[in-house]
C-alpha positions as CSV (number, residue, x, y, z in Angstrom):
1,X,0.0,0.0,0.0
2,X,1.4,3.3,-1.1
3,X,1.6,5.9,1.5
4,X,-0.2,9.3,1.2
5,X,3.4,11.3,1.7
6,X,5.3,9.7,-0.9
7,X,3.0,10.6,-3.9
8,X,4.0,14.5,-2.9
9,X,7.6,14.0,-1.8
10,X,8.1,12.1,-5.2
11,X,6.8,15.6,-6.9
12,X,8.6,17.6,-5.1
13,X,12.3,15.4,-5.5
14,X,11.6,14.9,-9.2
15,X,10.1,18.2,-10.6
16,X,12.6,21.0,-8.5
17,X,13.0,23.0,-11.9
18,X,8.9,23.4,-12.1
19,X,8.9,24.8,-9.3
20,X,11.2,27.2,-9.4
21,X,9.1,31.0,-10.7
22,X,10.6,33.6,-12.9
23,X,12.0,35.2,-9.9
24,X,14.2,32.5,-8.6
25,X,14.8,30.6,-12.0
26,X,14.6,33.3,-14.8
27,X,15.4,36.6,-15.9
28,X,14.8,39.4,-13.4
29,X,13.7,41.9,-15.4
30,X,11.2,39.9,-17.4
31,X,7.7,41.3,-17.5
32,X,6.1,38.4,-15.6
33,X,8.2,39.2,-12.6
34,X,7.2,43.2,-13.1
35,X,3.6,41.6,-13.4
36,X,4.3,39.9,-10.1
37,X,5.9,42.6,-8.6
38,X,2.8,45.0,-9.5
39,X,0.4,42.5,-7.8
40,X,1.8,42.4,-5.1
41,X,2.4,46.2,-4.9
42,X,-1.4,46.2,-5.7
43,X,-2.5,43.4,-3.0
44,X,-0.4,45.7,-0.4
45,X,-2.6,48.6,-1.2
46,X,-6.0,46.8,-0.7
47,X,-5.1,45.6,2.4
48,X,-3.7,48.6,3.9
49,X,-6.8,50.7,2.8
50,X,-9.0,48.0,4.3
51,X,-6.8,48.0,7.7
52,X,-6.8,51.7,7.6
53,X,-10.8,52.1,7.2
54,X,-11.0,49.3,10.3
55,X,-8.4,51.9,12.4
56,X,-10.7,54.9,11.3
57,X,-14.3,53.4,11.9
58,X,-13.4,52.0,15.3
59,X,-11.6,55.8,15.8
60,X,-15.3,56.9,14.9
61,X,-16.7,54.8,17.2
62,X,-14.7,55.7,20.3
63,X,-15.1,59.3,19.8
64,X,-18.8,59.4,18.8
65,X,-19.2,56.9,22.3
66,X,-17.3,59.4,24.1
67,X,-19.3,62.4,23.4
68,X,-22.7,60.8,24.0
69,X,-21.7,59.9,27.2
70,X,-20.7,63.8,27.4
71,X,-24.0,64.8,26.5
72,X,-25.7,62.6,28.9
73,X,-23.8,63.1,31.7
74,X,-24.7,67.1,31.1
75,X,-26.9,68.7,33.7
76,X,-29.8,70.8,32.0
77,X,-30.2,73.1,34.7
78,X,-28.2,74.7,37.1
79,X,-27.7,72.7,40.4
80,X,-28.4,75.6,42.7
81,X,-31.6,74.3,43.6
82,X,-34.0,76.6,41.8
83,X,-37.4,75.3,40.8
């Protein structure tokens, strides 16, 4: 019975020039590895508007939570006992 790790570990032994990417293998300067390089420049920029809006809504949040509590914690009138 053939084991379920040496299907993968043959893969990986026989086929170490498939899995070698433009980067590693090939020409630097090739337009797949500028393609690459733009995704991940792009994939950098997604995520660090979405982490940024997270920052700013929970900033909303703490400052809008903040003033309500102000402007219940108010008194209306003035505590000098007048009716």
């Amino acid at each position: 019975m053939i084991r379920l790790w040496t299907v993968p570990a043959l893969l990986v032994i026989l086929a170490s020039d498939a899995i070698a990417c433009a980067v590693c293998f090939g020409d630097p300067n090739s337009s797949m590895v500028k393609g690459a390089e733009a995704g991940i420049l792009v994939l950098l920029g997604v995520i660090g508007t979405l982490l940024l809006s997270i920052i700013g809504v929970i900033a909303f949040w703490a400052i809008r939570a903040k003033r309500l509590s102000e402007a219940q914690n108010a008194v209306p009138f003035p505590a000098h006992g007048r009716p």
